[in-house]
Backbone as JSON, one array per atom type, in Angstrom:
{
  "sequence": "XXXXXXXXXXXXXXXXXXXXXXXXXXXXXXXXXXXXXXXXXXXXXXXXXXXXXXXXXXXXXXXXXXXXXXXXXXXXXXXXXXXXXXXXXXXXXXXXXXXXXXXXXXXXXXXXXXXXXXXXXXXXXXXXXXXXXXXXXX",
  "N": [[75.23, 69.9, 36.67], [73.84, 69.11, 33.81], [74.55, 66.45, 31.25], [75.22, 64.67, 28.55], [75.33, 61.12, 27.85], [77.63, 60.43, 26.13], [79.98, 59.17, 24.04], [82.73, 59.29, 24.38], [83.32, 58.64, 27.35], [83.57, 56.33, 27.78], [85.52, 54.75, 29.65], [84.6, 55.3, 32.3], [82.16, 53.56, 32.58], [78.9, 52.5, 31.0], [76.95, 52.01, 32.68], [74.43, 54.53, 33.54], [73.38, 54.43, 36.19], [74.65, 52.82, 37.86], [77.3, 55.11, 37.48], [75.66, 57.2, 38.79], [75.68, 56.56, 41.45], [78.75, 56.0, 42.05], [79.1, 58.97, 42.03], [80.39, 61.92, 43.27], [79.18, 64.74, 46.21], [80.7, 68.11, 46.27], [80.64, 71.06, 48.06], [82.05, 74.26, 47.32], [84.1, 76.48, 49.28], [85.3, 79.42, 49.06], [85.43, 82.37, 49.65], [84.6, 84.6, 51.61], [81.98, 85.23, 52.24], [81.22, 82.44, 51.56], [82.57, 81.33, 53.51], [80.76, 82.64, 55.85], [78.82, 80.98, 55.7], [79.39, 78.41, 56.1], [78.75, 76.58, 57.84], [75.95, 76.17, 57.62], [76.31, 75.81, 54.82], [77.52, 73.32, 55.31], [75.29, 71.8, 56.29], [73.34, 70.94, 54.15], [71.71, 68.45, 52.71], [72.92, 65.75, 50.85], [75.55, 66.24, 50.57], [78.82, 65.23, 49.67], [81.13, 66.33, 50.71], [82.92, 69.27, 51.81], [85.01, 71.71, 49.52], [88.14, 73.87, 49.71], [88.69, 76.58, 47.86], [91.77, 78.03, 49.11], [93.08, 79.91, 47.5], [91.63, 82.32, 46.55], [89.96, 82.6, 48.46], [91.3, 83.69, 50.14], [92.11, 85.77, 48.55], [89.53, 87.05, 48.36], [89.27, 87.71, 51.19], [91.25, 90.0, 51.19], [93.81, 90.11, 50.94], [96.67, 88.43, 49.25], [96.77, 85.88, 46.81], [98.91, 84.1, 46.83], [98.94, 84.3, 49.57], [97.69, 82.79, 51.25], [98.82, 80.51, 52.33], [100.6, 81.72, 54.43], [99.78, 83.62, 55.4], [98.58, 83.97, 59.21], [95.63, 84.39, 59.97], [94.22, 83.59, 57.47], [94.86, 80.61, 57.22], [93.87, 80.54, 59.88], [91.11, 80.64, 59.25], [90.91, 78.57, 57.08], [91.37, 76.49, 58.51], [89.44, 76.42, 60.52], [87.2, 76.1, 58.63], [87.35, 73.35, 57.7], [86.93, 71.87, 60.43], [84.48, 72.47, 60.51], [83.62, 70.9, 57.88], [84.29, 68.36, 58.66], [83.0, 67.98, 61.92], [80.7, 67.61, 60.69], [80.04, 65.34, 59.41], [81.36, 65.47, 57.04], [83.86, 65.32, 54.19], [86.51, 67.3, 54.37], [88.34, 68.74, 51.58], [90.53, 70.58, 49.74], [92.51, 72.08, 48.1], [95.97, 72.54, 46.73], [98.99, 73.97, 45.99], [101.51, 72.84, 46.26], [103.23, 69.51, 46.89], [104.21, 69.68, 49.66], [102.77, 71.51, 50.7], [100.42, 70.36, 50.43], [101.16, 68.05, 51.99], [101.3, 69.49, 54.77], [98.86, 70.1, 54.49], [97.07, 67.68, 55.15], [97.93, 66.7, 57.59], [96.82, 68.58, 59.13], [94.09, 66.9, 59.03], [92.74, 67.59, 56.48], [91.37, 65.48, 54.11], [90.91, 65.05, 51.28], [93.05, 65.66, 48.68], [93.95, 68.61, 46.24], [97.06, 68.21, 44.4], [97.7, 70.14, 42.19], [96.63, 71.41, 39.1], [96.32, 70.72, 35.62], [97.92, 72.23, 33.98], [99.92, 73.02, 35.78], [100.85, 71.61, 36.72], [101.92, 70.43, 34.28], [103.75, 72.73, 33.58], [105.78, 72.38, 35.32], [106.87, 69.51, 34.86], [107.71, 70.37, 32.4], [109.54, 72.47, 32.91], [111.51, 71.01, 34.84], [112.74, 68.68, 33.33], [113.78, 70.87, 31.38], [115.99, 71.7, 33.09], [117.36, 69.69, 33.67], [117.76, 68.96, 31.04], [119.84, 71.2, 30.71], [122.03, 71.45, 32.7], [121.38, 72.02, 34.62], [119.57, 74.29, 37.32], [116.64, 76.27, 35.58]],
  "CA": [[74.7, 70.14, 35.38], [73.42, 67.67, 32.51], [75.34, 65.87, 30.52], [74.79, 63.17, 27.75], [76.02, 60.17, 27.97], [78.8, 60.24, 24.78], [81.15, 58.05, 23.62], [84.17, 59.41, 24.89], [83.19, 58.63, 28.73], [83.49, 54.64, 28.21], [86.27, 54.8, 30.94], [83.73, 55.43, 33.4], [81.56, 52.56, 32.77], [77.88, 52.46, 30.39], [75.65, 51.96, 33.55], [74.44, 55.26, 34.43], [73.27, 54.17, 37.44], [76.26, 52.76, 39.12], [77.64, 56.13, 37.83], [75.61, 58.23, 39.83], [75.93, 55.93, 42.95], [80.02, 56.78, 42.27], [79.29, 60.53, 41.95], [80.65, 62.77, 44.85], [79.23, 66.71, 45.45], [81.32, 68.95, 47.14], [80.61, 72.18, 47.76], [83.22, 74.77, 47.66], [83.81, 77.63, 49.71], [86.41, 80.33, 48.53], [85.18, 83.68, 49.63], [83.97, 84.98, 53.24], [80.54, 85.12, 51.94], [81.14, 81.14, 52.21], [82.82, 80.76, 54.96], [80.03, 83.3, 56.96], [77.58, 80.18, 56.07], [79.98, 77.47, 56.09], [77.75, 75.45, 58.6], [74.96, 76.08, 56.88], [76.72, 75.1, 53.86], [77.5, 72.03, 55.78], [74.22, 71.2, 56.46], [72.77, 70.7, 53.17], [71.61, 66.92, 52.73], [73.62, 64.88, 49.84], [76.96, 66.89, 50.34], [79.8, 64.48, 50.26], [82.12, 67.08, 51.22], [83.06, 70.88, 51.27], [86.31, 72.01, 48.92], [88.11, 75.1, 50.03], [89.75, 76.72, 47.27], [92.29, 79.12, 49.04], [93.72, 81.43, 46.96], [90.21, 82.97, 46.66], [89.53, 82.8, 49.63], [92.94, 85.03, 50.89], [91.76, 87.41, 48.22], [88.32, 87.34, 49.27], [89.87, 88.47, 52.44], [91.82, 91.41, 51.22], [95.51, 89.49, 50.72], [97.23, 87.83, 47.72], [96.73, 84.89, 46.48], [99.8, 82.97, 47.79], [98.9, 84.55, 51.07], [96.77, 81.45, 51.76], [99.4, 79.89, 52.89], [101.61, 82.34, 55.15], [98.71, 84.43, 56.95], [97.71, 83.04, 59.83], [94.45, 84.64, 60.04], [94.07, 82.69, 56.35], [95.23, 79.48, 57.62], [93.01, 79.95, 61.11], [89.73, 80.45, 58.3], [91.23, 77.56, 56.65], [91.21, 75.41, 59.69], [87.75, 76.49, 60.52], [86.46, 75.49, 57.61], [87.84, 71.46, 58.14], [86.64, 71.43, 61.26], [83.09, 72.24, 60.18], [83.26, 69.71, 57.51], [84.32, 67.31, 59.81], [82.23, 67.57, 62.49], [79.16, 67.69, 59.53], [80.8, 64.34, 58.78], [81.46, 65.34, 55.26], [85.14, 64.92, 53.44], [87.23, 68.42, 54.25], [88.98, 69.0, 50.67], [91.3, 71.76, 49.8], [93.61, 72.48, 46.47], [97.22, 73.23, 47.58], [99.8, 74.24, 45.35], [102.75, 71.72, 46.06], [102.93, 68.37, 48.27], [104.59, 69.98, 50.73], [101.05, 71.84, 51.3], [99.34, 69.18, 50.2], [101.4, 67.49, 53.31], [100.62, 70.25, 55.66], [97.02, 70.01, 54.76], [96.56, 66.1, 55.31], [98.59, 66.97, 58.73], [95.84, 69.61, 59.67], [93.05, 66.66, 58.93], [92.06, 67.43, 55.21], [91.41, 63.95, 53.94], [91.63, 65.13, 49.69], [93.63, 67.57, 48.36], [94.58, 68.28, 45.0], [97.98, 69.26, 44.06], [98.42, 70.97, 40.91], [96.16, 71.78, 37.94], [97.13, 70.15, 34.38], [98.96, 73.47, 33.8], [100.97, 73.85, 36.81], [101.63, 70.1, 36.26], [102.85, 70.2, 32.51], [105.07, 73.43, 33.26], [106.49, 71.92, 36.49], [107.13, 68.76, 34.64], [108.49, 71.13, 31.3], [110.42, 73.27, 33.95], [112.41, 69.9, 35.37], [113.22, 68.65, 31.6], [114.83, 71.7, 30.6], [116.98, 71.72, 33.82], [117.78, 68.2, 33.4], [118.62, 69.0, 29.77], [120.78, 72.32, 30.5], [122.41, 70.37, 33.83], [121.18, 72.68, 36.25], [118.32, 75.18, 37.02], [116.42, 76.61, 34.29]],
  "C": [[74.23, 68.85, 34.74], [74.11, 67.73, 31.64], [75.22, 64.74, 29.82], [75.6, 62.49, 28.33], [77.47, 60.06, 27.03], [79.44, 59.13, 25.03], [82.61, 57.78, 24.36], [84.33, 59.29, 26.79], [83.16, 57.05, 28.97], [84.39, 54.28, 29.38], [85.54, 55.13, 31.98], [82.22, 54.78, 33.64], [80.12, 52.97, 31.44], [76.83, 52.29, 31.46], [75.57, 53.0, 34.03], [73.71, 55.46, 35.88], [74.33, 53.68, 38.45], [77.05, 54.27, 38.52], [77.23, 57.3, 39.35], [75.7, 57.63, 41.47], [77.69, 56.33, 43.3], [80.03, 58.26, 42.71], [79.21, 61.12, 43.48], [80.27, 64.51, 44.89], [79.7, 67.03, 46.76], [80.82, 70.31, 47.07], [81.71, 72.9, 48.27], [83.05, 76.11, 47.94], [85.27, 78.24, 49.02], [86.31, 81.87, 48.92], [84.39, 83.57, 51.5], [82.79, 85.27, 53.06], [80.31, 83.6, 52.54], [81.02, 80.93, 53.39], [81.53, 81.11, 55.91], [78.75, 82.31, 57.18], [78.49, 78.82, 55.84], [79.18, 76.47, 57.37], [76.84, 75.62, 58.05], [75.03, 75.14, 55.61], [76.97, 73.21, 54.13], [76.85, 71.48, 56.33], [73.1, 70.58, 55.55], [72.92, 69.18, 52.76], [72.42, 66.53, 51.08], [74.9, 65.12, 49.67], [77.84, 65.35, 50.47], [80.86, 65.17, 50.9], [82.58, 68.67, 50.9], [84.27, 70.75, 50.73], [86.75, 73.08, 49.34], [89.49, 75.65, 48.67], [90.7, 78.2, 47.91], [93.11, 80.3, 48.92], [92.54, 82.37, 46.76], [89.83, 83.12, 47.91], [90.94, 83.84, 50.21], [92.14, 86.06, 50.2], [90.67, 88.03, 48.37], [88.26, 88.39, 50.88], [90.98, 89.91, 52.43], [93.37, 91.06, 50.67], [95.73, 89.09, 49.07], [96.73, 86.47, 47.92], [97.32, 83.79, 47.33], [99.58, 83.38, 49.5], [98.22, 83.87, 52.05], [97.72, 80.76, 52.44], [100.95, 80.25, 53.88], [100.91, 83.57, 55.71], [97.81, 83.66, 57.7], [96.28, 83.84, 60.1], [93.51, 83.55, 58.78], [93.87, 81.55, 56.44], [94.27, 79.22, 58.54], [91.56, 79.83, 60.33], [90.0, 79.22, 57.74], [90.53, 76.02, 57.64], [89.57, 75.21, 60.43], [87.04, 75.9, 59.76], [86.12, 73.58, 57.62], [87.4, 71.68, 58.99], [84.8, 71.5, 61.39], [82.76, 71.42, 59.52], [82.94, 68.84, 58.11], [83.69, 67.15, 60.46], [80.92, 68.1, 62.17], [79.39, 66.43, 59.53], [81.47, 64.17, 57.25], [83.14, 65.5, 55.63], [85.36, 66.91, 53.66], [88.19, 68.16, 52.78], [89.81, 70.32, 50.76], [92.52, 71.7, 48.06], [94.63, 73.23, 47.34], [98.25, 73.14, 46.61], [101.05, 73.27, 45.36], [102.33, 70.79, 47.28], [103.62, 68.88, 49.21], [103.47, 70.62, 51.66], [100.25, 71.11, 51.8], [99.86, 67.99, 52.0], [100.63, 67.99, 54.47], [99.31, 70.27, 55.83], [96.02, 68.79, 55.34], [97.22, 66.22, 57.1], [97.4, 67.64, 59.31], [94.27, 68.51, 59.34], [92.13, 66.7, 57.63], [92.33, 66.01, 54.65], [91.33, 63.98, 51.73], [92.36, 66.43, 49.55], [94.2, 67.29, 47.36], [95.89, 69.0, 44.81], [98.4, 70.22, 43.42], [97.06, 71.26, 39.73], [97.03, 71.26, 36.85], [98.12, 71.15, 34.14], [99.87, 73.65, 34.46], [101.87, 72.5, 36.57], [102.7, 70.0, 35.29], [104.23, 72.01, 33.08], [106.06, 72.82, 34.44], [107.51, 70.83, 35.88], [108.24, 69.45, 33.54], [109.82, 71.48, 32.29], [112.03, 71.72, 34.62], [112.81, 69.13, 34.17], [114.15, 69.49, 31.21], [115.8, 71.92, 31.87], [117.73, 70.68, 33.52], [118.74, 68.47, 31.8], [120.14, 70.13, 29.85], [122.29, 72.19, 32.08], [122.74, 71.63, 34.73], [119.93, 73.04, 36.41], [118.03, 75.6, 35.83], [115.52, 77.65, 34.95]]
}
């Protein structure tokens, strides 16, 4: 998209030219529409890397959400996906719900992966506070 320049982006420098030399595009698959052109997708010139978000992608496929990460049919689309990045040369990404994923996923060859969302973050962080305060689980 387009976007002014503003004020509130001085943390990311006033030259927007060395900006866009920083700027990374991913494209992200999530649905079996993707995946069915996921080389295609990974042929498109300026990509730095595909993202796979999949909890969309499970339900894309008929499953739940968390089922991204305990059907292996899910997991083998998963793995597909990285290995098309990869040998595109682009950056395999992925969003994974805890570092233990986020492990499993850097294990399987994904080279970013995000853990959490500000939300899952702040209640995770809330959630371990009020245990801490009540001196146990909460």
């Amino acid at each position: 998209g387009v976007r002014s320049f503003g004020p509130l982006r001085a943390s990311l420098g006033i030259d927007p030219a060395a900006l866009q030399a920083r700027a990374s595009v991913f494209a992200m698959i999530e649905t079996t529409r993707g995946l069915a052109a996921v080389d295609e997708i990974c042929g498109v010139d300026g990509l730095t890397g595909i993202y796979v978000g999949p909890a969309d992608l499970a339900i894309s496929m008929g499953h739940g959400p968390l089922d991204a990460w305990t059907r292996h049919d899910v997991l083998d689309v998963i793995g597909h996906i990285q290995r098309a990045a990869a040998g595109a040369g682009l950056i395999a990404a992925i969003h994974a719900n805890t570092g233990s994923i986020g492990n499993a996923m850097a294990q399987k060859g994904f080279r970013m992966i995000t853990l959490a969302s500000e939300s899952q973050a702040l209640r995770r962080g809330a959630a371990a506070h009020l245990a801490e305060a009540a001196g146990g689980d909460f």
